[in-house]
C-alpha positions as CSV (number, residue, x, y, z in Angstrom):
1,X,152.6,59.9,117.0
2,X,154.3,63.0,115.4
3,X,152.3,65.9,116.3
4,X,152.3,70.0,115.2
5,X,151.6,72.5,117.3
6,X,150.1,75.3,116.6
7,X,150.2,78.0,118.7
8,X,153.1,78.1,121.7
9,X,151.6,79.9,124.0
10,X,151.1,78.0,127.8
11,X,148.5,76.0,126.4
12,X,151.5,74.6,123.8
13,X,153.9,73.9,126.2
14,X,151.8,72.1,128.6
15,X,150.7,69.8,125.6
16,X,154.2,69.4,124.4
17,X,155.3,68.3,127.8
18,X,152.5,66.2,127.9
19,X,152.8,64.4,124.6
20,X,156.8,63.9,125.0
21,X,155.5,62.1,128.4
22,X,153.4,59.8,127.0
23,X,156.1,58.8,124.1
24,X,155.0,61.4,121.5
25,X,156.9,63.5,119.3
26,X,156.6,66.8,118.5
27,X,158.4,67.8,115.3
28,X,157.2,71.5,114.5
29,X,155.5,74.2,116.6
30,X,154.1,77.5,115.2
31,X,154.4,80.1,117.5
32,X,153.0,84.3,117.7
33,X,156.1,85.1,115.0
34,X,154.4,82.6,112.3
35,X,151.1,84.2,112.5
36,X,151.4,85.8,109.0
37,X,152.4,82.8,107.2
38,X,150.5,81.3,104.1
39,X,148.5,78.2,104.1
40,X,150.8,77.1,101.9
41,X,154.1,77.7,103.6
42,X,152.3,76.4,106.8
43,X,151.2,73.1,105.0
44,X,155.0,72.7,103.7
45,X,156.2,72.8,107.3
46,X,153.7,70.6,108.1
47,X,155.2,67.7,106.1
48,X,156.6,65.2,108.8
49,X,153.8,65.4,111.5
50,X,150.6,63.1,111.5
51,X,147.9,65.2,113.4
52,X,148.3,68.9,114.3
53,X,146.6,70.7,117.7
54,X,145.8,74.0,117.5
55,X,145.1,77.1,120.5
56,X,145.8,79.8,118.9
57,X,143.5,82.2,117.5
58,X,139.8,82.5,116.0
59,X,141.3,84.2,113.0
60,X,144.0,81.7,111.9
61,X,140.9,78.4,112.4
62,X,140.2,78.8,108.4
63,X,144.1,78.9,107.7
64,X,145.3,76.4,109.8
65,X,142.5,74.0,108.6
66,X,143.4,74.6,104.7
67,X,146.9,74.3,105.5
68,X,146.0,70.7,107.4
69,X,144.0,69.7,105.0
70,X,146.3,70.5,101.9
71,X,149.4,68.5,104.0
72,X,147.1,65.4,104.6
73,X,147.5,66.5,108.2
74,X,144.9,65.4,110.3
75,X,143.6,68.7,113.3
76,X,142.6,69.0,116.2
77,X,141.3,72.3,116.9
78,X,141.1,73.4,120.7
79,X,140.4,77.2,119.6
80,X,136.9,78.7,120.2
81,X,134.9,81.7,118.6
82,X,134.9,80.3,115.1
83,X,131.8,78.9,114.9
84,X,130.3,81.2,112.3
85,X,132.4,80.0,109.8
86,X,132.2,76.2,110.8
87,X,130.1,75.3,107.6
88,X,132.7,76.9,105.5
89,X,135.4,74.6,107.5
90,X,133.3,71.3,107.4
91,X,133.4,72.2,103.4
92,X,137.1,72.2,103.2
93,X,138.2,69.3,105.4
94,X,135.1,66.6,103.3
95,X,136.2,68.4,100.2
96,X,139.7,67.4,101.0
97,X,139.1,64.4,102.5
98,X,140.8,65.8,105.5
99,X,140.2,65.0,109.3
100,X,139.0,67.6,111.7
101,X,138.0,67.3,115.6
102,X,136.9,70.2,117.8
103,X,135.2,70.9,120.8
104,X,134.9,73.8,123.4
105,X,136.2,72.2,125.5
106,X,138.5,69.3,125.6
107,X,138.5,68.6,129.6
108,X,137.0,65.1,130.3
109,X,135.1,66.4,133.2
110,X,133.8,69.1,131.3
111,X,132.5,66.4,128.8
112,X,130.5,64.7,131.3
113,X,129.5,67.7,133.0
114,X,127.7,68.3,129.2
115,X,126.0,65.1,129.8
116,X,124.8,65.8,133.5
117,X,123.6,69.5,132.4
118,X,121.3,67.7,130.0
119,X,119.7,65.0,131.7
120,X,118.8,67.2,134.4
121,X,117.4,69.9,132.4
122,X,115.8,66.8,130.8
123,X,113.9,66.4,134.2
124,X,113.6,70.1,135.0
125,X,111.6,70.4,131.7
126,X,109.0,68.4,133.5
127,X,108.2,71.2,136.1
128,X,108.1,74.5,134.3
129,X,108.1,76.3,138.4
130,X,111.9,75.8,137.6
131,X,113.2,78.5,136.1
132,X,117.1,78.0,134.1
133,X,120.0,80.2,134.7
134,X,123.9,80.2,133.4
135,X,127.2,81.4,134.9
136,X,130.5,81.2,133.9
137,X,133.8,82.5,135.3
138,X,137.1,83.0,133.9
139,X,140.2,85.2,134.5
140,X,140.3,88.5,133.1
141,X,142.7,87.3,130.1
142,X,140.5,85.3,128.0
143,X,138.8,87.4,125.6
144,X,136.1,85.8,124.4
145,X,132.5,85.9,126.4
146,X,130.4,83.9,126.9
147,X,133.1,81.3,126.7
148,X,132.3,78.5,123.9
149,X,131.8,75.9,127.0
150,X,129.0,78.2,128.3
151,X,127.3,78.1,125.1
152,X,127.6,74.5,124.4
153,X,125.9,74.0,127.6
154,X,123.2,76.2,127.3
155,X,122.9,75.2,123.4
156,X,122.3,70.9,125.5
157,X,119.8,71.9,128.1
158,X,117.7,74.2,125.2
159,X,117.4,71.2,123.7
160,X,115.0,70.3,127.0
161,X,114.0,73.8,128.2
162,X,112.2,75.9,125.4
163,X,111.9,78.9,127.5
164,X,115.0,81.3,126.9
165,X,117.7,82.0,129.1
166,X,120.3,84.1,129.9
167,X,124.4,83.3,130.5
168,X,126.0,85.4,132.9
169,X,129.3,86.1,132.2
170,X,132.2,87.3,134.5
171,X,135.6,87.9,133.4
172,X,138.3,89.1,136.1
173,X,141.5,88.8,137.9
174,X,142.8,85.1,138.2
175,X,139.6,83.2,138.2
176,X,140.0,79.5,136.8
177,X,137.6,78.7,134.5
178,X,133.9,77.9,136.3
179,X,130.8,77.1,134.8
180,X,127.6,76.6,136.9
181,X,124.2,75.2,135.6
182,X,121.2,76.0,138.0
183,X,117.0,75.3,138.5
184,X,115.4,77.4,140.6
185,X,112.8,76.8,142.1
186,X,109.9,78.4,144.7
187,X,111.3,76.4,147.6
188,X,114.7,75.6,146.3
189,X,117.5,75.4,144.3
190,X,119.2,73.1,142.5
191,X,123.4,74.3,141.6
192,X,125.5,72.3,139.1
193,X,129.2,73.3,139.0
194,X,131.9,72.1,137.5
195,X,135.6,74.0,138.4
196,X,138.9,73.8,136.1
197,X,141.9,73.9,138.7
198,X,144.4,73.9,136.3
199,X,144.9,73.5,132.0
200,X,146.2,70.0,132.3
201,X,143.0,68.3,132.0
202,X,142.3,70.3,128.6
203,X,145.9,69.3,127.4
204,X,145.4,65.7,128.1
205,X,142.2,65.8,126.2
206,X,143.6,67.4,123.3
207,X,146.0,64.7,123.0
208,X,143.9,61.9,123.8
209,X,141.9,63.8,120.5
210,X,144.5,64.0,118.3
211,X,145.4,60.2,119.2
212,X,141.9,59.0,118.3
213,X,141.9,61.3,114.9
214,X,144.5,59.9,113.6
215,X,144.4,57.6,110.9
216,X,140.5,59.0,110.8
217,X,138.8,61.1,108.0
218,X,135.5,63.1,108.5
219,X,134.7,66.1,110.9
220,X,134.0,65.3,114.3
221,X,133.4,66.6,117.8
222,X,135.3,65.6,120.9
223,X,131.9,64.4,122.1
224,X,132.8,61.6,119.6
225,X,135.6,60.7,121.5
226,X,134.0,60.7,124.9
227,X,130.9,58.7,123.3
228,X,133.7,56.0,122.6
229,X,135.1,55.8,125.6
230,X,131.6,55.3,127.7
231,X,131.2,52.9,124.8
């Protein structure tokens, strides 16, 4: 598979260290210098590779995507805080025919962790003494809060608990990325937690991603992937 990468920051690295390991070639990466390039000069660069991965920015999502789409490129897009443009997006990669895959996270653990925060606010919703809190934790670099995991989570269990609820969010010093589900109760508590120790698991998700979009068109969610995988 001949991948593009799009942003070089650690997450880039890690994924292109990854993706050589498992037999993968990277033939272009887009680093910080290439953030005022065109679509179109992007799309030509594009040329050679099969899917691209992107964690870069929020403001480059709409870019990258028309770029992808206008090089027959399919994308996976590991960037969060877009999501208020994500009907414009869908647009552009079915009008193109193009082939799009995000998620808010691409950890496998996290993944299930979606699907244990739902089932048990699917029970919780059956004793309404319970009352629903969020927290999430993450080191004092990442920008954007509540993170997009937090509010993928809290956007499953609504689905089960109608009354509203809060996400707490902390950011600060080195912190690895924690997210915590609870139900609490008159007489106890019940804590859900899931920890990140380190970026590889969101790397090798990417890449197990971008290995599943290719060859794919449509806009998808890494759920998707997961969903086929539990078959």
């Amino acid at each position: 598979m001949k991948i593009a990468l799009i942003g070089y920051g650690a997450m880039g690295r890690l994924i292109h260290s990854l993706a050589e390991n498992k037999g993968h070639e990277v033939v272009v990466a887009f680093d910080e210098p290439d953030r005022d390039i065109s679509a179109e000069e992007m799309a030509e660069k594009l040329s050679e590779a099969e899917v691209a991965i992107d964690f870069s920015n929020a403001a480059a999502v709409k870019r990258n995507v028309i770029a992808c789409v206008t090089a027959g490129v399919a994308l996976v897009e590991g960037t969060t805080g877009w999501s208020e443009q994500k009907a414009e997006i869908e647009k552009i990669v079915l009008d193109g025919n193009g082939a799009f895959l995000f998620g808010a996270n691409f950890s496998i653990g996290v993944n299930l962790f979606y699907r244990i925060a739902a089932y048990s606010a699917e029970l919780f919703a059956k004793f309404p003494e319970y009352e629903t809190f969020l927290e999430e934790q993450h080191h004092s670099r990442k920008l954007d809060a509540p993170s997009g995991t937090a509010l993928k989570i809290k956007d499953l269990v609504a689905e089960h608990i109608k009354k509203d609820f809060a996400i707490t969010a902390t950011r600060a010093g080195n912190i690895p990325g924690t997210h915590r589900i609870g139900f609490d109760g008159p007489a106890d508590q019940i804590l859900l937690e899931h920890t990140a120790r380190s970026r590889e698991g969101f790397a090798f998700g990417a890449i197990t991603a971008a290995e599943w979009l290719v060859g794919k068109e449509g806009f998808f969610e890494f759920a998707d992937v997961v969903d086929e995988i539990l078959g």
